[in-house]
SEPADREN-478863 format. One record per residue (C-alpha): residue number from 1; residue in three letters; x, y, z negated. Coordinates in nm, 4 decimals, always signed. Layout:
 seq type        x        y        z
 NUM  ALA        X        Y        Z
...
***
This chain:
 seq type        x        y        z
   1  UNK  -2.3368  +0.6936  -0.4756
   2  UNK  -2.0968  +0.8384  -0.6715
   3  UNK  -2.1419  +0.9723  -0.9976
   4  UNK  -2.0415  +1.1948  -1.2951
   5  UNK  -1.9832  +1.0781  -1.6217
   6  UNK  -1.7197  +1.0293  -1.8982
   7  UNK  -1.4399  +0.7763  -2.0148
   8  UNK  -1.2812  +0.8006  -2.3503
   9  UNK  -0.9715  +0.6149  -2.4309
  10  UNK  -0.5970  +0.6223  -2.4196
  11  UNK  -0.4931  +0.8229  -2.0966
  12  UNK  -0.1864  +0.7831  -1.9069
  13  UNK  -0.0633  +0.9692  -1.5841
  14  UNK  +0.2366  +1.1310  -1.3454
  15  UNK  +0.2366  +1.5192  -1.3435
  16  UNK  +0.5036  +1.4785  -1.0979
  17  UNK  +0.7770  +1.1921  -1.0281
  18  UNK  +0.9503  +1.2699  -1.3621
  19  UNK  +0.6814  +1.3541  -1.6182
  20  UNK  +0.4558  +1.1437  -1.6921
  21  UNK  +0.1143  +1.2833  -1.9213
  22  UNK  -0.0245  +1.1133  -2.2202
  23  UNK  -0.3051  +1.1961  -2.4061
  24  UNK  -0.4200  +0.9165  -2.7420
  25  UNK  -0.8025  +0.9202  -2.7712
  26  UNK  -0.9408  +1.1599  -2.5231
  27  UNK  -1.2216  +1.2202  -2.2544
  28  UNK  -1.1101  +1.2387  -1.8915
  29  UNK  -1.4721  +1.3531  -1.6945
  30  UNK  -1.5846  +1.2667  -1.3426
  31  UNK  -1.8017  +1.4570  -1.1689
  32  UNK  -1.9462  +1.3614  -0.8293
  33  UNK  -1.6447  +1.1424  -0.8040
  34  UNK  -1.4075  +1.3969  -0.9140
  35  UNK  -1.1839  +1.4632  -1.2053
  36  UNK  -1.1998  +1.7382  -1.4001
  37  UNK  -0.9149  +1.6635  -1.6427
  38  UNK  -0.8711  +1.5400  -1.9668
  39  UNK  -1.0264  +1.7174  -2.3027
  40  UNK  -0.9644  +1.6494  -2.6925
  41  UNK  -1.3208  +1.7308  -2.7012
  42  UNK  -1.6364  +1.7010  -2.4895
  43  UNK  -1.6803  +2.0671  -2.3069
  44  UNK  -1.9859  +2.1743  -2.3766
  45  UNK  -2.1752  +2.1805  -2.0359
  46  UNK  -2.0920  +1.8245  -2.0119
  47  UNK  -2.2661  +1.7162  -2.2997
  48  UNK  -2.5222  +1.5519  -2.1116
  49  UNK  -2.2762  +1.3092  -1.9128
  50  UNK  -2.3409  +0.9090  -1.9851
  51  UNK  -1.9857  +0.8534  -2.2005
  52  UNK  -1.8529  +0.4911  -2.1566
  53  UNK  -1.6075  +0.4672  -2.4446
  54  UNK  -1.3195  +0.2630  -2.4020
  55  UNK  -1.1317  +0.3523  -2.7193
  56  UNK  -0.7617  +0.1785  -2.7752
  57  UNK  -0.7697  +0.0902  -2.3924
  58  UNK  -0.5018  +0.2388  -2.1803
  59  UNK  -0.6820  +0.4314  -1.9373
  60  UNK  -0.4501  +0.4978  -1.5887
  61  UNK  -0.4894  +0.6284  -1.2221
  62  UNK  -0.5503  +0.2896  -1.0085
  63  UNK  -0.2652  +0.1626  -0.7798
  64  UNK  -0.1953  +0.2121  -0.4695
  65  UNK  -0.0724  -0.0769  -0.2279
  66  UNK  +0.0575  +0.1000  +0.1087
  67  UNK  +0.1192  -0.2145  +0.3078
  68  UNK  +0.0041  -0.5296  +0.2445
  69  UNK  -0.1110  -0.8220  +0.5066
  70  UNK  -0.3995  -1.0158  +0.4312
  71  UNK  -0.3886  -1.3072  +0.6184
  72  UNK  -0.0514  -1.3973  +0.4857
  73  UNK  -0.2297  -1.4286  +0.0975
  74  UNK  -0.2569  -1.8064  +0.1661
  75  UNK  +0.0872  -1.9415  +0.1822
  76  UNK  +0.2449  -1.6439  -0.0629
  77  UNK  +0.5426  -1.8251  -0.2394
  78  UNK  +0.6209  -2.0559  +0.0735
  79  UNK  +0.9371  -2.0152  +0.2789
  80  UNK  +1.1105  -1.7986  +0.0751
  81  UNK  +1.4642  -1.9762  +0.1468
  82  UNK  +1.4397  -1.7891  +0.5043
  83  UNK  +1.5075  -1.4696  +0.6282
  84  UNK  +1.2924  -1.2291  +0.7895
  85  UNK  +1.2754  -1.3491  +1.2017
  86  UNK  +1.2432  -1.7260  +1.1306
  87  UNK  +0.9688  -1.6446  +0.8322
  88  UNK  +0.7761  -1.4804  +1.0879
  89  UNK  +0.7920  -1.7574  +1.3617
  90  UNK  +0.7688  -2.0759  +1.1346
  91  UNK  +0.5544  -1.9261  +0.8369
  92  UNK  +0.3354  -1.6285  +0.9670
  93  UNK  +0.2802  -1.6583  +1.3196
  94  UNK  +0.0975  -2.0248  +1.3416
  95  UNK  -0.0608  -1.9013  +0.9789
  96  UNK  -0.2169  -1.5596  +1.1661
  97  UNK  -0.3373  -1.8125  +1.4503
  98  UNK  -0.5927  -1.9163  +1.2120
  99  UNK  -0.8105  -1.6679  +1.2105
 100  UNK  -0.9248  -1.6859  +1.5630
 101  UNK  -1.1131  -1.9466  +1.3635
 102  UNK  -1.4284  -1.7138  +1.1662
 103  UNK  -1.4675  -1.9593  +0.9275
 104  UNK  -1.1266  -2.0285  +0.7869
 105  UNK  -1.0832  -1.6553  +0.8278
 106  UNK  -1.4318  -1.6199  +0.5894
 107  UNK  -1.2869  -1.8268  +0.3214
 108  UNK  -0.9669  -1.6968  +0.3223
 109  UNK  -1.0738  -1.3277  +0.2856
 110  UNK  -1.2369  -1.3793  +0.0402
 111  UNK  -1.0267  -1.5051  -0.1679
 112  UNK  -0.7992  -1.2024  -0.1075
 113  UNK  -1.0685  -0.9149  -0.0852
 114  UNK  -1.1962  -1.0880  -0.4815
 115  UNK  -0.8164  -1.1064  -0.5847
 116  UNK  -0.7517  -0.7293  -0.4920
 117  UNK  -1.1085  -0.6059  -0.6448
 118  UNK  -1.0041  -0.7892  -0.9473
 119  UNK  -0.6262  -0.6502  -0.9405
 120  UNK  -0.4935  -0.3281  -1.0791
 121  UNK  -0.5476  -0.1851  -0.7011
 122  UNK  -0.7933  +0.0492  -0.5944
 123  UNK  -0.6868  +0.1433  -0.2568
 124  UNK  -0.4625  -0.0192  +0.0434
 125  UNK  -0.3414  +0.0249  +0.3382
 126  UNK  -0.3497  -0.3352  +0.4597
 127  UNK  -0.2462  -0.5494  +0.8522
 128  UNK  -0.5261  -0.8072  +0.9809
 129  UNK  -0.4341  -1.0159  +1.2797
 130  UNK  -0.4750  -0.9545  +1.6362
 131  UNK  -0.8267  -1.0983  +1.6473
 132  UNK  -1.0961  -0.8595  +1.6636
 133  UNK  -1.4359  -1.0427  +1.4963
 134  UNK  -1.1676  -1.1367  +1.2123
 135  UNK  -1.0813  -0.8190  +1.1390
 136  UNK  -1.3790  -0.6963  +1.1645
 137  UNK  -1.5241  -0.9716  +0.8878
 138  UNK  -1.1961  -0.8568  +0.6496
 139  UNK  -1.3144  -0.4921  +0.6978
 140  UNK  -1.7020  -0.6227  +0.5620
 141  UNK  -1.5596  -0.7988  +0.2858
 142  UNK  -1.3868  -0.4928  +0.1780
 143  UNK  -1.6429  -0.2465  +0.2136
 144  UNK  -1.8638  -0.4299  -0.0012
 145  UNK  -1.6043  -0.4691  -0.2606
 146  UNK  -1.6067  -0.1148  -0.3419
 147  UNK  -1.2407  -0.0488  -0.3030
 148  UNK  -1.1385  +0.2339  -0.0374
 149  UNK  -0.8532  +0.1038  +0.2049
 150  UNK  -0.7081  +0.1266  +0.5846
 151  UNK  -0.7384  -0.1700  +0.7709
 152  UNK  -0.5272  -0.2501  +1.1472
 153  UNK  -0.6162  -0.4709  +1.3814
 154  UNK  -0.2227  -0.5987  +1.4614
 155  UNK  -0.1287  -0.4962  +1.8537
 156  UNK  +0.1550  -0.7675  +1.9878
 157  UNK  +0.2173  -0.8264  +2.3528
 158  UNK  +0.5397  -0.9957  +2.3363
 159  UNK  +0.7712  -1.2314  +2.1166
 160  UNK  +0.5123  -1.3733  +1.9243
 161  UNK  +0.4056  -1.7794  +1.9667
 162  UNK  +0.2074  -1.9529  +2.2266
 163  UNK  -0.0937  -1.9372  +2.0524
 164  UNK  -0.0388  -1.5594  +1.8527
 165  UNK  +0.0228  -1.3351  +2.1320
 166  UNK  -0.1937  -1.0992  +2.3499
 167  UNK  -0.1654  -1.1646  +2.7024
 168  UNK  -0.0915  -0.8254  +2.8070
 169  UNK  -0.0566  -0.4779  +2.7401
 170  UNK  -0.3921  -0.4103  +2.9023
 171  UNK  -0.5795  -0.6810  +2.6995
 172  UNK  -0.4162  -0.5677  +2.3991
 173  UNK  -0.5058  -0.2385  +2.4404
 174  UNK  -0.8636  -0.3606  +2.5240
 175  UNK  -0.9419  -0.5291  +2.2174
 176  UNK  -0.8452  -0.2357  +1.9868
 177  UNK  -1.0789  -0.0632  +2.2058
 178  UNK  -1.3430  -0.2898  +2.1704
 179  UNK  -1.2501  -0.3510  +1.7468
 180  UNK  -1.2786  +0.0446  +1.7151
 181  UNK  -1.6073  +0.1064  +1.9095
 182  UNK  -1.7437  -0.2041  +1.6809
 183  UNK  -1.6547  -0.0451  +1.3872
 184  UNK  -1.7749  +0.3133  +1.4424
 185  UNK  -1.9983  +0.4916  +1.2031
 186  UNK  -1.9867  +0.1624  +1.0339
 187  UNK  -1.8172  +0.1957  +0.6798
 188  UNK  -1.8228  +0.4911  +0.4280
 189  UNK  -1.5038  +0.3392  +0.2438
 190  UNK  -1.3154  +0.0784  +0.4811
 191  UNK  -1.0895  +0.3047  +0.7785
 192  UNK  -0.9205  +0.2086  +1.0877
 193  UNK  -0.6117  +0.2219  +1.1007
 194  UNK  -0.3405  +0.1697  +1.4207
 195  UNK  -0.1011  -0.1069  +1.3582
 196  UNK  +0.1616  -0.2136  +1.5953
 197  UNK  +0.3212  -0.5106  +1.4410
 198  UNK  +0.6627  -0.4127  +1.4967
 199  UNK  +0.8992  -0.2512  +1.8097
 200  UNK  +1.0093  -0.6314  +1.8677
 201  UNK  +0.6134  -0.6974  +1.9231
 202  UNK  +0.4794  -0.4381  +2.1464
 203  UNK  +0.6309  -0.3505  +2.4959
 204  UNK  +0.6701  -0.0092  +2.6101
 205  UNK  +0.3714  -0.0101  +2.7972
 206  UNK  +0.1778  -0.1399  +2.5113
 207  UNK  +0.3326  +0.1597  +2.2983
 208  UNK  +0.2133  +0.4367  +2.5369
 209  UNK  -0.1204  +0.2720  +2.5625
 210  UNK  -0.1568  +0.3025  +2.1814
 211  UNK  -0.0676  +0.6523  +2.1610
 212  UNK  -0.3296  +0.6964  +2.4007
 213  UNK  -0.5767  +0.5596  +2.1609
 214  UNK  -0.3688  +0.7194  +1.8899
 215  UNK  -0.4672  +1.0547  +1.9948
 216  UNK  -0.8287  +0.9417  +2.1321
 217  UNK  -0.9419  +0.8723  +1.7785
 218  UNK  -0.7257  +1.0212  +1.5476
 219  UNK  -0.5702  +0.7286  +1.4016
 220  UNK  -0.3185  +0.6760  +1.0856
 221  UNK  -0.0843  +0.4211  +1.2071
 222  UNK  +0.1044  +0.1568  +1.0140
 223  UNK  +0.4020  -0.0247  +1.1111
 224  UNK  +0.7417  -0.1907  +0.9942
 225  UNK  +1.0945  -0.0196  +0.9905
 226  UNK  +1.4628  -0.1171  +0.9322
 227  UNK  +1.3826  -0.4168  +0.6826
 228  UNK  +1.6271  -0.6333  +0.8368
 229  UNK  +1.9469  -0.6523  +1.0000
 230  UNK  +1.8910  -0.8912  +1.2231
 231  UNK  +1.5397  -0.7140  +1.3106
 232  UNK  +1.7364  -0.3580  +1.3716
 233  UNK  +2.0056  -0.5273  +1.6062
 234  UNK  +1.7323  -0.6915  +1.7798
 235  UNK  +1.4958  -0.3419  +1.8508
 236  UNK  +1.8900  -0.1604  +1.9772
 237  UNK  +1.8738  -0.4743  +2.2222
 238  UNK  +1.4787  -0.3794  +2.3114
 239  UNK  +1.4896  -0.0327  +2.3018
 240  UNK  +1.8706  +0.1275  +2.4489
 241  UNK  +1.7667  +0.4285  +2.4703
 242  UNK  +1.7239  +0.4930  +2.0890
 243  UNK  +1.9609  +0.6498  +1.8104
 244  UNK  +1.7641  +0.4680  +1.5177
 245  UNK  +1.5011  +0.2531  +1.4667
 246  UNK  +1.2476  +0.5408  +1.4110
 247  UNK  +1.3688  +0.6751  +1.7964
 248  UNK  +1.1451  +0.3460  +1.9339
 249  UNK  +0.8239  +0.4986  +1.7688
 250  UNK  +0.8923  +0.8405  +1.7531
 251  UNK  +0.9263  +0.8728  +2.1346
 252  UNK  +0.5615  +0.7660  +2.1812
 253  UNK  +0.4627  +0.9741  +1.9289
 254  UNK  +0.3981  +0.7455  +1.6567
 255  UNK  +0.5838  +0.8151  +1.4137
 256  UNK  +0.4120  +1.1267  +1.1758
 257  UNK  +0.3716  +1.3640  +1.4697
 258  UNK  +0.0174  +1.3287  +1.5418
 259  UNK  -0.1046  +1.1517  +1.1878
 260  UNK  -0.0175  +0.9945  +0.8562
 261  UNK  +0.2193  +0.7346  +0.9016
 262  UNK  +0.3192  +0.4408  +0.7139
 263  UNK  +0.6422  +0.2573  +0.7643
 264  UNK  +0.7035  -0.0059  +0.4994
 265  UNK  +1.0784  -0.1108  +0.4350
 266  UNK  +1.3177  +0.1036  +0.5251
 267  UNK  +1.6036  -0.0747  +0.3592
 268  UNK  +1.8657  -0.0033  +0.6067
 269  UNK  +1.7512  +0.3553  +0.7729
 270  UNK  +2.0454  +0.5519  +0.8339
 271  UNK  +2.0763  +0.9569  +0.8044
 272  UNK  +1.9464  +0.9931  +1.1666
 273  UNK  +1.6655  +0.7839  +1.0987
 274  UNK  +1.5769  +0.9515  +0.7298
 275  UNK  +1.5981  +1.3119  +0.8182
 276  UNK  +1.3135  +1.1646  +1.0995
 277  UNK  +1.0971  +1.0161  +0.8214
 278  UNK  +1.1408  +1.3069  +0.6558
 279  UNK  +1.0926  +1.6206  +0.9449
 280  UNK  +0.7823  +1.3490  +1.0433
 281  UNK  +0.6508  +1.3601  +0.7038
 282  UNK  +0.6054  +0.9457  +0.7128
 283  UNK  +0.5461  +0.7406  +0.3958
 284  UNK  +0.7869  +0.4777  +0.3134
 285  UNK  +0.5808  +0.2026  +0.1653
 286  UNK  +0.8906  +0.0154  -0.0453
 287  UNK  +0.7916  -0.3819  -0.0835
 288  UNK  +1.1173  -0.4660  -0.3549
 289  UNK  +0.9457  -0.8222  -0.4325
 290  UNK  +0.9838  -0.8939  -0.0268
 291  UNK  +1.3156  -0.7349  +0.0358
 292  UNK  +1.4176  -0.9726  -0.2034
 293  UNK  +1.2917  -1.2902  -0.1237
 294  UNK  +1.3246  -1.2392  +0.2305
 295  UNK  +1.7128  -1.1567  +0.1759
 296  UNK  +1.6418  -0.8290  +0.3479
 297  UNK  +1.8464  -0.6034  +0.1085
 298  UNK  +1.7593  -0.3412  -0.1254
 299  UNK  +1.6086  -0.0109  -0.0087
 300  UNK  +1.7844  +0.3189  -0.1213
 301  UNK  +1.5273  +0.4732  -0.3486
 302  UNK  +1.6728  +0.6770  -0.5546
 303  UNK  +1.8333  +0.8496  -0.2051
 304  UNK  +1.4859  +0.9025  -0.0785
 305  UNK  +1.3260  +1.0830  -0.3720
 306  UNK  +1.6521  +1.2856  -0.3789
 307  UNK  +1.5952  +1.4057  +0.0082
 308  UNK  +1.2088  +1.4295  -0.1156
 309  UNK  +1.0674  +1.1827  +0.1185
 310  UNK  +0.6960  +1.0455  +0.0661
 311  UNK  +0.7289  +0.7173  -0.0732
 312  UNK  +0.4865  +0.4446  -0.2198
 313  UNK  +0.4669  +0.0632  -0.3000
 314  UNK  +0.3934  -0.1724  -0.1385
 315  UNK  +0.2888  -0.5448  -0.2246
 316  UNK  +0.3864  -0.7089  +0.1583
 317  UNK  +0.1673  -1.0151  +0.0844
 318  UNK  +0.3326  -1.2636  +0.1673
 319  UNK  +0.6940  -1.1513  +0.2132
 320  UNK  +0.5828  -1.0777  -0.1537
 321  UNK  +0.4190  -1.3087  -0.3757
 322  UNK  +0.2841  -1.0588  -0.6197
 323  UNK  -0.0451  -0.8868  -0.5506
 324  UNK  +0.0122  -0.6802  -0.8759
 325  UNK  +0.1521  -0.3491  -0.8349
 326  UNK  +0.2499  -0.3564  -1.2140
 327  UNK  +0.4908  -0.6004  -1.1146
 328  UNK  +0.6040  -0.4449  -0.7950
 329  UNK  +0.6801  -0.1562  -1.0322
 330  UNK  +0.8947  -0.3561  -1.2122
 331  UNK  +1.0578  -0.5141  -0.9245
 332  UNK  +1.1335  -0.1223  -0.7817
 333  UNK  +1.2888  -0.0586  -1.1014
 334  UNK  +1.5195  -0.3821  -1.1451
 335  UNK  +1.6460  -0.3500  -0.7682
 336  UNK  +1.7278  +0.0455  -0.8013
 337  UNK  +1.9077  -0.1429  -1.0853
 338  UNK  +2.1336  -0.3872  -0.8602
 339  UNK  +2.1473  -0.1085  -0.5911
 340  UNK  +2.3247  +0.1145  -0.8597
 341  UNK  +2.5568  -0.1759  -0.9986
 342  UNK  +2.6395  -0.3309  -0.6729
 343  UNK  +2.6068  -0.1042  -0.3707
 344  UNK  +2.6443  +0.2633  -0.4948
 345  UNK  +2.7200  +0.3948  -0.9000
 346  UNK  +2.6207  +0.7401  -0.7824
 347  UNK  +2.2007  +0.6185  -0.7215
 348  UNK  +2.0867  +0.5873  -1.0891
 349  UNK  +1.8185  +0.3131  -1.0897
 350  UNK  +1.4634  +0.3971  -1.1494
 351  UNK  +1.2934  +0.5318  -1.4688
 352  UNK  +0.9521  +0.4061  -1.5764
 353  UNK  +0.8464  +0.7169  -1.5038
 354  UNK  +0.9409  +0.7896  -1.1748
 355  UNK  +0.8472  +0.4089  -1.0521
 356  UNK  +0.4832  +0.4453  -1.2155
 357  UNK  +0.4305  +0.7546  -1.0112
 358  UNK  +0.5394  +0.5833  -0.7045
 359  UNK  +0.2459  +0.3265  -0.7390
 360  UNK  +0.0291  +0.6209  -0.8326
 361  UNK  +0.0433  +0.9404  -0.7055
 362  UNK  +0.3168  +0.8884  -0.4666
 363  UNK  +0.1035  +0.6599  -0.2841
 364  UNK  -0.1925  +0.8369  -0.3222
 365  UNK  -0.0742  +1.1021  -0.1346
 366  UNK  -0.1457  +0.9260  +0.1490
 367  UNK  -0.5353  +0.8989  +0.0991
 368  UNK  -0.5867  +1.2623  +0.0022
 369  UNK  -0.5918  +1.3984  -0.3333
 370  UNK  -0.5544  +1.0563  -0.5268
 371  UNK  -0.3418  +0.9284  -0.7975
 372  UNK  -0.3322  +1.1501  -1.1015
 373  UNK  -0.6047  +1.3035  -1.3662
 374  UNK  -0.5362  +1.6452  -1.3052
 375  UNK  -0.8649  +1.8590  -1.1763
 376  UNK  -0.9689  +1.8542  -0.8464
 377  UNK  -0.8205  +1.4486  -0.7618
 378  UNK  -1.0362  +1.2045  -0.6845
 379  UNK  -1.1299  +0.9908  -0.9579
 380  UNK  -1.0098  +0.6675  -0.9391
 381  UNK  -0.8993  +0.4925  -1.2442
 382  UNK  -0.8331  +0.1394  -1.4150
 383  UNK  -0.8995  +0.0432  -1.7906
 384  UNK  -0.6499  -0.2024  -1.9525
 385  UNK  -0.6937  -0.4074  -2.2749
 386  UNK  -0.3050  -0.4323  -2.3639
 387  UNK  -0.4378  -0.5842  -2.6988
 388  UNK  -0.2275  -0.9302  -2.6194
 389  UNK  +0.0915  -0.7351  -2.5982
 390  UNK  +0.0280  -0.4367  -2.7860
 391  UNK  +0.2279  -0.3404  -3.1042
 392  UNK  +0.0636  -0.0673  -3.3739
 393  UNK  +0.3992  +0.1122  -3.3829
 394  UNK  +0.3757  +0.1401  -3.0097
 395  UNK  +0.3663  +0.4874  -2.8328
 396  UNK  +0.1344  +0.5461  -2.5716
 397  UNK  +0.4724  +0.5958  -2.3136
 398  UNK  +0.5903  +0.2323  -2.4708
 399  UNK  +0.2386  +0.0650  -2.4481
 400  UNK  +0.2343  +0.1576  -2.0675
 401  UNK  +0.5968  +0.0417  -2.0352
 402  UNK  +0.4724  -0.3148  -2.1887
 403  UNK  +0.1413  -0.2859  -1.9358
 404  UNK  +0.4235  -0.2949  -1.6141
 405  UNK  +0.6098  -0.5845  -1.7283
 406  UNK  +0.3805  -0.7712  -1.9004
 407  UNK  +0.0201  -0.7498  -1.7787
 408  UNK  -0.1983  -1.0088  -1.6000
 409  UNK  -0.5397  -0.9383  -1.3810
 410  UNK  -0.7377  -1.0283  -1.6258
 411  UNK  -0.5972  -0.7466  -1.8603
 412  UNK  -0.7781  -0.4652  -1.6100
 413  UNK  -1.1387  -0.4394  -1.7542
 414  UNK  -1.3095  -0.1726  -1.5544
 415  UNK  -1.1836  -0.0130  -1.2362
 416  UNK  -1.3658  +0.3280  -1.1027
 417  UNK  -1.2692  +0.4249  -0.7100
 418  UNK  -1.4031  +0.7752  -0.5929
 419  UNK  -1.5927  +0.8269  -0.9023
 420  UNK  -1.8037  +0.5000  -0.8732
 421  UNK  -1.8082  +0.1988  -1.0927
 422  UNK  -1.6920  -0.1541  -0.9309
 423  UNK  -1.6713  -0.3210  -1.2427
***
């Protein structure tokens, strides 16, 4: 149920991509899981709130993870000598095979759903595996946990492995069927949400079946786009008949038209295929951590918040190794850094500012009205001790600056999501 009530502390959050607000010793007030903004002093008609003071605690917006995959959380840090394709088909692939198994899958997702409660994080937008009672069990696990996310049962009919592949376009299309009816009327804060691996993993007849469903039940969808070279050569082989990358979902029309639409990477998009992502209104989830250790290149950032696309972070567990989104703030901010020195002097890197709003309200824009303090958002917010790390000369701008490079799980104290308390 959630509730109204009060937090006092140190309060830190984006206005907009350039300004951030902060407020030393204030009360930011929830009601019925809404903020109403941030006051030197308690208003009077909300004197009788329950206050839970937090005083000296940074007090932000929780962070938003736009694509992250959840069985990949048990080998993070292994194969990172390898590029994207062979990651997938020595690393991922036989991993993903796992969960057919309900068990393995039980103790695995576990361990991730516990690791994200405990995380900065308090919403995602996050890829199962093809198997349906798995996903299902992930989607439990979550819902319990408190935290509000998207979850997609992964659709792949072709190039996958012997033992990771649907049979068919039909069965495929089948067992989302049969995952979605399961599911119905079933969670208040866990979402379905349609995920198509990638173009190289669906066939054409698989793609028209899902925007089918698509438009059946309303779906978000959630896919992968221009990360790699090799990947984007590969889908110009599959797909002819396509200017960009973008062309293969856009022509089914899953690519913005019909929904919110998440496409993580985007390192190499051209100016076709970003003046698509931008007419379709589709989020860019950027995953820095993975581009680099997957030698996929460094995404164009400061280009897309130029042309005013929607853009977020994203962890990519287990392209990336870091569930924190603290540190893939810092990892947006030191690649915009190599992008500007190496590739193009004219895209200054990242500010603080500008990075911290993508893991906030830049993502957030996806779920709604989420990611920021100001009246009228949804109130979702994380309380950090920065005690180990914080200095008395310090600014509040400077101790949140510290907080990105330098904090650890066990730093976040108290997370709120949607006005209710998960810890």
């Amino acid at each position: 149920m959630k509730k109204s009530f009060i937090i006092k502390g140190d309060i830190c959050y984006s206005k907009n991509s350039n300004e951030l607000i902060t407020v030393k010793d204030s009360y930011l007030i929830c009601k019925d899981g809404i903020s109403m903004g941030i006051f030197k002093q308690i208003p009077e008609e909300y004197n009788n709130l329950e206050v839970y003071d937090f005083s000296n605690k940074l007090i932000t917006p929780g962070l938003i993870d736009l694509h992250v995959h959840a069985p990949q959380y048990t080998f993070r840090g292994l194969g990172m000598d390898l590029e994207l394709l062979d990651w997938l088909n020595t690393y991922t692939f036989p991993e993903e095979y796992k969960y057919s198994n309900l068990k393995y899958s039980q103790k695995s997702y576990e361990k991730f759903v516990n690791d994200l409660k405990f995380s900065a994080t308090t919403r995602a937008s996050i890829f199962s595996t093809l198997h349906v009672s798995s996903t299902v069990l992930l989607m439990d696990l979550l819902e319990k946990s408190g935290l509000i996310t998207y979850v997609g049962k992964v659709n792949m009919d072709r190039n996958g492995i012997e033992t990771l592949q649907e049979e068919s376009s039909e069965e495929s299309e089948l067992r989302t069927v049969e995952w979605l009816e399961k599911i119905k009327d079933r969670y208040q804060r866990t979402f379905p949400i349609l995920t198509p691996r990638f173009t190289p993993s669906c066939t054409d007849d698989l793609m028209i079946r899902l925007s089918k469903i698509q438009k059946k039940y309303t779906l978000p969808v959630q896919s992968h786009l221009s990360e790699n070279k090799g990947e984007i050569a590969w889908v110009k082989q599959l797909c002819p008949d396509t200017r960009c990358y973008g062309d293969s979902y856009d022509k089914y029309h899953l690519f913005g038209e019909n929904s919110n639409t998440i496409m993580a990477h985007c390192v190499w998009s051209d100016e076709i295929e970003r003046k698509l992502l931008k007419n379709r209104g589709v989020f860019i989830a950027h995953c820095p951590n993975s581009n680099l250790n997957l030698a996929s290149g460094i995404a164009p950032i400061r280009k897309y918040l130029s042309e005013g696309q929607k853009i977020g972070l994203g962890s990519d567990i287990a392209g990336g190794i870091h569930l924190s989104l603290f540190k893939q703030i810092s990892d947006a901010i030191q690649v915009s850094k190599m992008y500007w020195r190496l590739v193009d002097d004219t895209c200054k890197p990242l500010t603080i500012e500008e990075a911290f709003y993508l893991a906030t309200l830049g993502g957030g824009e996806f779920f709604g009205k989420v990611g920021s303090f100001d009246k009228g958002f949804e109130f979702d917010a994380i309380v950090i001790d920065d005690s180990d790390y914080k200095h008395e000369n310090l600014n509040l701008n400077q101790r949140l600056e510290r907080t990105i490079y330098m904090s650890e799980a066990r730093h976040v104290t108290h997370k709120f999501v949607s006005g209710i308390k998960i810890f």
